[in-house]
N, C-alpha and C positions, 0 to 999 in steps of 0.2 A: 500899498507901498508907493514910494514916491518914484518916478525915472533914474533918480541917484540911488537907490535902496534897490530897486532892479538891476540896475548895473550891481552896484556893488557887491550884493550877496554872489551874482555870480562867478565871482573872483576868488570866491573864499573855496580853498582846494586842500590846503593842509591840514593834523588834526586838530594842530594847536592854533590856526586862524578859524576855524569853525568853531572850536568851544569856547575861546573867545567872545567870539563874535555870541553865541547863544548865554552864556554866563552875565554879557553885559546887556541882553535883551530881556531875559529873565529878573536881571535886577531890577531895570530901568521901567518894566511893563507894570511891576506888581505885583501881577495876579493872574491864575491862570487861564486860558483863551479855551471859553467855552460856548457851546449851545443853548438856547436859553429856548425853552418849551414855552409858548403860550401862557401855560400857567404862572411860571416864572417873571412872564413881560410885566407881570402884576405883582411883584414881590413885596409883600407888605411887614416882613423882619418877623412872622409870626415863627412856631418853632415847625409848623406843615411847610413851609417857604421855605425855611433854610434847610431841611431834610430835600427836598427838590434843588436845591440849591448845591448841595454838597456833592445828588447823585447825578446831577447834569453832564452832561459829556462832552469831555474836553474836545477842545475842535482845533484841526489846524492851524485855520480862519475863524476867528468868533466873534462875538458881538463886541462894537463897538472900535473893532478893527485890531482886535487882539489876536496875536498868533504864538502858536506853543512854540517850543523848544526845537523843535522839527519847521513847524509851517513860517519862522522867521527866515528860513535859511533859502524857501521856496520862492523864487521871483514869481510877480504873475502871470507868465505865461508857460512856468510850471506845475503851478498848482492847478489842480481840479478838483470840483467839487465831490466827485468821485471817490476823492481819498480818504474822505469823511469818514470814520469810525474802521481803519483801517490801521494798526499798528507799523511802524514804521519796518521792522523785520518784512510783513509781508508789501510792503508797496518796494521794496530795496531788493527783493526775493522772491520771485513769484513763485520760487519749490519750497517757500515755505509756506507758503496758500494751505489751508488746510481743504479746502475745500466742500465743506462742513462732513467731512468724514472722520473729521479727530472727534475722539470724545473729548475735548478738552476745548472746540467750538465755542466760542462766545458771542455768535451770529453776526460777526462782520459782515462789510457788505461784500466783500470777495467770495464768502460762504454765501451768501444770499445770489448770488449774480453767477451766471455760467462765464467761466473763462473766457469765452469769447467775447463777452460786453466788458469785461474790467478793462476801460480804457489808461487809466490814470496810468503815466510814463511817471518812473525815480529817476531823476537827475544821475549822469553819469557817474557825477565829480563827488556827488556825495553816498555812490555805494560803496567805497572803500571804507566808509565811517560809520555803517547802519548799524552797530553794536554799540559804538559811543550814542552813535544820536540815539538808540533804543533805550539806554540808561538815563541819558538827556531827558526824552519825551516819558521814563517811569518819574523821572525827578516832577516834572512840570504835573504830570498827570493827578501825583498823590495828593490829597485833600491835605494832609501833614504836613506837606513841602510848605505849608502860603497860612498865613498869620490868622490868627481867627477872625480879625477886625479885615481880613478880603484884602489887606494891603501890603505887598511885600511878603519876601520870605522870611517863613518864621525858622526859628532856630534848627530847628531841625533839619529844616529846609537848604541853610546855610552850610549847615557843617553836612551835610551829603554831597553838596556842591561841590565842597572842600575834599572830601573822598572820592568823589568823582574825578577832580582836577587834578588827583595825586595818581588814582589808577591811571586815567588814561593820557596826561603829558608825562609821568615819570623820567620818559628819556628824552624830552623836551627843558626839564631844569637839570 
């Protein structure tokens, strides 16, 4: 992020200047900000590639300076790396850590890590929103949401956006 992109995310405090602000970085980005395996760095369009492709995991922060739906909102010296495969409910809620005692565990790293090393801090400003931004980062997350051609959202993509934008500004129009 740039020193204007640091300031300014951290201004954004209400729900309709947050989704905003992620609806127009969504559009403008493309495509969703992911981790790219080794194997991947070598992607050759074959149909083993794009199956690695499709199960890659969405990152924050990801290659080539992409960030999800959540990780746009984080200036850099809120992010950590930490928060890596960490769903946005639990870094916003730390009682909702399962702490790999749920059977329903999907080995995050808060399940992999004793409470006491999870360093990664949620932004104040944005835990009154961790339900929107939750829907936000399922939006960015789904391989459905982003066009087959990897560029932009595909229709599906859109009109969730569009049910997302109804459910949660409703008393904002």
């Amino acid at each position: 992020m740039t020193p204007e992109q640091n300031a300014y995310v951290k201004t954004l405090k209400t729900r309709e200047e947050i989704f905003n602000y992620v609806e127009s970085h969504l559009k403008n980005q493309g495509q969703r900000s992911i981790h790219l395996s080794g194997d991947l760095a070598r992607f050759d369009g074959s149909p083993a590639a794009l199956r690695l492709l499709v199960d890659a995991a969405c990152a924050y922060r990801g290659e080539g300076g992409t960030m999800c739906a959540v990780g746009c909102l984080l200036a850099d010296d809120e992010y950590d790396p930490g928060m890596e495969g960490c769903a946005v409910d639990e870094l916003a809620d730390p009682d909702e850590l399962c702490a790999g005692l749920d059977d329903d565990c999907d080995g995050c790293i808060n399940c992999l890590a004793s409470s006491t090393t999870i360093s990664p801090g949620f932004p104040d400003r944005l835990i009154p929103h961790r339900r929107m931004l939750a829907d936000l980062q399922g939006l960015h997350d789904r391989v459905s949401s982003w066009s087959s051609s990897g560029k932009g959202l595909s229709s599906q993509g859109i009109s969730r956006l569009r049910e997302l934008r109804q459910e949660w500004l409703k008393d904002s129009n």
